[in-house]
N, CA and C atoms as an extended XYZ file, in Angstrom:
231
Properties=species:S:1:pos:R:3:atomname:S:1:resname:S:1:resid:I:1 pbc="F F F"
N        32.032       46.155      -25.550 N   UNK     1
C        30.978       45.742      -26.439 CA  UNK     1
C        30.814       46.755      -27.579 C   UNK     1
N        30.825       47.992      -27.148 N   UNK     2
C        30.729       48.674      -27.855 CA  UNK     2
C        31.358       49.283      -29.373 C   UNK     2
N        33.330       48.968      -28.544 N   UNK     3
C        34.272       48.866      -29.179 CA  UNK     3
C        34.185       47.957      -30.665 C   UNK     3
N        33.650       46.751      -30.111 N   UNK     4
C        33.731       45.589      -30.920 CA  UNK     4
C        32.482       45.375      -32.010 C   UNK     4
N        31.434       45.988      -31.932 N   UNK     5
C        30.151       45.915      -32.612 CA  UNK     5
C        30.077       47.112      -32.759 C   UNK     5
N        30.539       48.369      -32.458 N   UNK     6
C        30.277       49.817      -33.151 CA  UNK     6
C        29.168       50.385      -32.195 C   UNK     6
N        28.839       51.949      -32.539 N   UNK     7
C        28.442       52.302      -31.602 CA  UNK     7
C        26.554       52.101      -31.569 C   UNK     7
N        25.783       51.760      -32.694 N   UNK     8
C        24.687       51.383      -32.969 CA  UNK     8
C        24.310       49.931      -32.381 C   UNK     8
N        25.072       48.717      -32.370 N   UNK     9
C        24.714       47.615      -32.300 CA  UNK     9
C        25.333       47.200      -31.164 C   UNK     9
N        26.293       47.784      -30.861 N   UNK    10
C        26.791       47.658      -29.351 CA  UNK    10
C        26.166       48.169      -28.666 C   UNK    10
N        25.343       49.747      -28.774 N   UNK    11
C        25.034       50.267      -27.684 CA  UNK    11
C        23.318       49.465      -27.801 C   UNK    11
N        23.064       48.966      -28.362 N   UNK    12
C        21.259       48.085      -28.311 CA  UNK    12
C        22.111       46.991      -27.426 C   UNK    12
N        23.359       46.373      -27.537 N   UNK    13
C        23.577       45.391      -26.858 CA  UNK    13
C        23.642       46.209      -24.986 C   UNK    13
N        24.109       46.825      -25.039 N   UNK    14
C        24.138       47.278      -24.206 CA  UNK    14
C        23.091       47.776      -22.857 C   UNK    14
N        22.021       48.463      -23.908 N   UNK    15
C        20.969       48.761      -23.086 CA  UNK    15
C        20.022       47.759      -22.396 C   UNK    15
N        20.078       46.793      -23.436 N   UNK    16
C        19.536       45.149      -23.462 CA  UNK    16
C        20.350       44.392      -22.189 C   UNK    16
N        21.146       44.586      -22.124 N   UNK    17
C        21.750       43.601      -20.966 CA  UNK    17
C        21.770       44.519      -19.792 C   UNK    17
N        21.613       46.350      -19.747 N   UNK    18
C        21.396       46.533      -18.805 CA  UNK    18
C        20.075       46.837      -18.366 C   UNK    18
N        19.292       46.958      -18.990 N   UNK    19
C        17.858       46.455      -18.351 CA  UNK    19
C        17.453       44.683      -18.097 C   UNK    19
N        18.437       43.984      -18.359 N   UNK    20
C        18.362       42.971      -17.864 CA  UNK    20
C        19.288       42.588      -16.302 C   UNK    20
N        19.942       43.729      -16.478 N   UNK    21
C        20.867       43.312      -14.814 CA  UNK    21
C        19.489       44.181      -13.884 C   UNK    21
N        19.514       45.511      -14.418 N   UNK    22
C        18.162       46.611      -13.627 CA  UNK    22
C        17.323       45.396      -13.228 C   UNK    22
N        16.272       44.561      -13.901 N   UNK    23
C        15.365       43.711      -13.534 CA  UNK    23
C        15.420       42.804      -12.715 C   UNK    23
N        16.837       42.228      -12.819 N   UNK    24
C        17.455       40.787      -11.971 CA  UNK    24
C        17.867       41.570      -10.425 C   UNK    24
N        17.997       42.929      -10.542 N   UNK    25
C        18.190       44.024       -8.834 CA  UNK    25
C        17.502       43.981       -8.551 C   UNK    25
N        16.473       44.489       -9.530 N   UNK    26
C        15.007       44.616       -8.659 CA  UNK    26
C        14.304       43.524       -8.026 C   UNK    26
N        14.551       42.097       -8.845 N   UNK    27
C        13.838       41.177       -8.377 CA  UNK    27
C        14.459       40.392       -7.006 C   UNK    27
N        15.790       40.409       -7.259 N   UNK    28
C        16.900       40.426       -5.829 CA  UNK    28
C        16.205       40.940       -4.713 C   UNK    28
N        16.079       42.351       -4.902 N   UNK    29
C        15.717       43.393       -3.960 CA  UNK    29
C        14.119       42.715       -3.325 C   UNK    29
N        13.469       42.601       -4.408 N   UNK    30
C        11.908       42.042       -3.600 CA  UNK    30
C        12.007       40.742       -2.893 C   UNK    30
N        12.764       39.412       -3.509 N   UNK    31
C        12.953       38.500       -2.659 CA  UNK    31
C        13.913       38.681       -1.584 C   UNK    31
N        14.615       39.227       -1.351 N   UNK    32
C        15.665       39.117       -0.335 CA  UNK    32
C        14.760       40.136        0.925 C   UNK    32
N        13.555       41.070        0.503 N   UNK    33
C        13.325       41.758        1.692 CA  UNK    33
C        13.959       42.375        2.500 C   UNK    33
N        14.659       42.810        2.161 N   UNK    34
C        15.871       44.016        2.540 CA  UNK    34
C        15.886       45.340        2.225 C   UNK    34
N        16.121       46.453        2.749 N   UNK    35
C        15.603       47.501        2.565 CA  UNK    35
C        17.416       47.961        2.001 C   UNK    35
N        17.705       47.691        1.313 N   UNK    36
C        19.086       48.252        0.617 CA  UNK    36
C        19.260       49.806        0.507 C   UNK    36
N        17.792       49.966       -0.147 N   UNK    37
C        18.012       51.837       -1.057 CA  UNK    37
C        17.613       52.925        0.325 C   UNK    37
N        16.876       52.196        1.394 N   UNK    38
C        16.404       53.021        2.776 CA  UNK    38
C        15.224       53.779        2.023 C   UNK    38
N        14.156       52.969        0.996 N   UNK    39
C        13.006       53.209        0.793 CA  UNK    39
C        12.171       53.370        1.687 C   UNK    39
N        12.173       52.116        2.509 N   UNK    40
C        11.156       51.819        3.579 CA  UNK    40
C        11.043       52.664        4.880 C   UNK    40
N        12.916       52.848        5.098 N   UNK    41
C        13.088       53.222        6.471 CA  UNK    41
C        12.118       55.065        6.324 C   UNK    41
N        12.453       55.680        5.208 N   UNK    42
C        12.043       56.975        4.435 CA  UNK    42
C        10.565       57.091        4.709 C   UNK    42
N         9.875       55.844        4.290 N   UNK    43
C         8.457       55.838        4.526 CA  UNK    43
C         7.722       55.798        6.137 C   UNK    43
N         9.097       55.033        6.792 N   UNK    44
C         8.381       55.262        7.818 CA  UNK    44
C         9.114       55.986        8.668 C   UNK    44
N         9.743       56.897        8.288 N   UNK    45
C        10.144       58.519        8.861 CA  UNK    45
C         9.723       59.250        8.632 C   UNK    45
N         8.452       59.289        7.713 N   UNK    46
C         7.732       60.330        7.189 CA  UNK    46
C         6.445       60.964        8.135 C   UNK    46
N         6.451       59.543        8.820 N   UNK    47
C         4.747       59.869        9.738 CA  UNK    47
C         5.520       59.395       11.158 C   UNK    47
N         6.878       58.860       11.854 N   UNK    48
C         6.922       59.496       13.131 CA  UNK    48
C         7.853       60.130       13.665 C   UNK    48
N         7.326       60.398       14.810 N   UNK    49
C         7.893       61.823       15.391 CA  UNK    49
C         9.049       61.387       15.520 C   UNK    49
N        10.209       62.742       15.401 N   UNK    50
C        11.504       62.409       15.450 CA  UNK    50
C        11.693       63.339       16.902 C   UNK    50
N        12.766       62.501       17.475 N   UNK    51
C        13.343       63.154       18.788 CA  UNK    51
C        14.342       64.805       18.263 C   UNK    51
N        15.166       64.426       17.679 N   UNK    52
C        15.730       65.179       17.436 CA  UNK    52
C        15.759       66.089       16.222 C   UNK    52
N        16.215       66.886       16.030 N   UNK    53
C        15.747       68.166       15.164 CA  UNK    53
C        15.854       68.032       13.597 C   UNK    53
N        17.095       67.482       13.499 N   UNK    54
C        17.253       66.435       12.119 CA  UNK    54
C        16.267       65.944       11.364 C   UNK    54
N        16.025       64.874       12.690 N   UNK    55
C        14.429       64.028       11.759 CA  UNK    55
C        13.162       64.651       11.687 C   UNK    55
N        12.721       65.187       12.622 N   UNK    56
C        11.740       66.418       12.515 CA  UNK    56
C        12.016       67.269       11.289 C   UNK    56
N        12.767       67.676       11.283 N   UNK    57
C        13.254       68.734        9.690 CA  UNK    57
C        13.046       67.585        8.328 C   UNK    57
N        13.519       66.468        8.465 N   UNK    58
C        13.729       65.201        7.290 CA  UNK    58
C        11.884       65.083        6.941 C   UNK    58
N        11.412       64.707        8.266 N   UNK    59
C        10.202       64.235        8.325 CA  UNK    59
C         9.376       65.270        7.646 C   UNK    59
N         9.573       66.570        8.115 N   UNK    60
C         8.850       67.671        7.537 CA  UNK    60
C         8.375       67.774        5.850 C   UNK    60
N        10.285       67.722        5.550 N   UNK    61
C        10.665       67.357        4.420 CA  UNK    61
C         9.461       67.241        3.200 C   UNK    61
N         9.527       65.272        3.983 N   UNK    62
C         9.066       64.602        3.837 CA  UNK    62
C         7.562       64.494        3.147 C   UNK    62
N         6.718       65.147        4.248 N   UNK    63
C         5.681       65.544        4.205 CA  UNK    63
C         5.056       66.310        3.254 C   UNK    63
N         6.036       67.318        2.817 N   UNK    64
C         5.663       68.322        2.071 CA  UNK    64
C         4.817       67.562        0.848 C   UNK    64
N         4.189       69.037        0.326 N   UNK    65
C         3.126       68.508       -0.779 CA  UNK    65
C         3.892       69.047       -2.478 C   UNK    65
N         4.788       69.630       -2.109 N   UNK    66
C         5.007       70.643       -3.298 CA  UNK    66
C         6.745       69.520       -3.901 C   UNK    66
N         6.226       67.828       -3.422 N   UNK    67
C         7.792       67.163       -3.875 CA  UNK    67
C         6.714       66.043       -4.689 C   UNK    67
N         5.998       66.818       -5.840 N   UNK    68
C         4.892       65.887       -6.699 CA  UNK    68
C         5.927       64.854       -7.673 C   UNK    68
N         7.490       66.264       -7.791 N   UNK    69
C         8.074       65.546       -8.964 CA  UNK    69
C         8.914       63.777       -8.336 C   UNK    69
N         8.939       63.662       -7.175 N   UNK    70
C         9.413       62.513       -6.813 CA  UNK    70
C         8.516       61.261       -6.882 C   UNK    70
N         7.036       61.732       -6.111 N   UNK    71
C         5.818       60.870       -6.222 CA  UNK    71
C         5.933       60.084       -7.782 C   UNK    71
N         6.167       61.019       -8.940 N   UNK    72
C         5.888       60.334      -10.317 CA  UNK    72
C         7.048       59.335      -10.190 C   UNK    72
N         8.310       59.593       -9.978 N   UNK    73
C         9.090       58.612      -10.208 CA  UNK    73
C         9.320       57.304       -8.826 C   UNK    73
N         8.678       57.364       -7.945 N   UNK    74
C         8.271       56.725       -6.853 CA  UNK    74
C         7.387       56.563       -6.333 C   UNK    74
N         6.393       56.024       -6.852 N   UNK    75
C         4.790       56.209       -6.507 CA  UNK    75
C         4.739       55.689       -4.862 C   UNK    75
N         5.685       54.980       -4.774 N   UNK    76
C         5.562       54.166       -3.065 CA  UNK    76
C         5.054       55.497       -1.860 C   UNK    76
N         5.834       56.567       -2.639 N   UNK    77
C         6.172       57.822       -1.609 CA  UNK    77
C         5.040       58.576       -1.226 C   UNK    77
């Protein structure tokens, strides 16, 4: 696209059709109810107890207060 329309009018074409695929994932993602990215599974490893030392450490992680910079770009978290 880019090639063919230059790098100004290709790359608007560009961004344009990929925030249009981004939107058509996301909306995939909410109807299909599927946990693809392991958002969910994350959320709910955060509050229980893990058997093993791994998830306890993940969970800890998790917990922490000082991971504000993720909250902004994932408010779910």
């Amino acid at each position: 696209m880019i090639f063919k329309l230059g790098r100004a009018l290709g790359g608007v074409v560009m961004a344009v059709l990929s925030f249009l695929d981004c939107l058509l994932l996301l909306r995939l993602y909410d109807w299909l109810q599927r946990d693809w990215l392991g958002i969910e599974w994350l959320k709910a490893l955060r509050h229980a107890p893990g058997a093993s030392r791994w998830r306890r450490a993940l969970a800890w992680t998790l917990r922490r207060r000082r991971h504000r910079g993720l909250r902004r770009v994932v408010p779910a978290l």
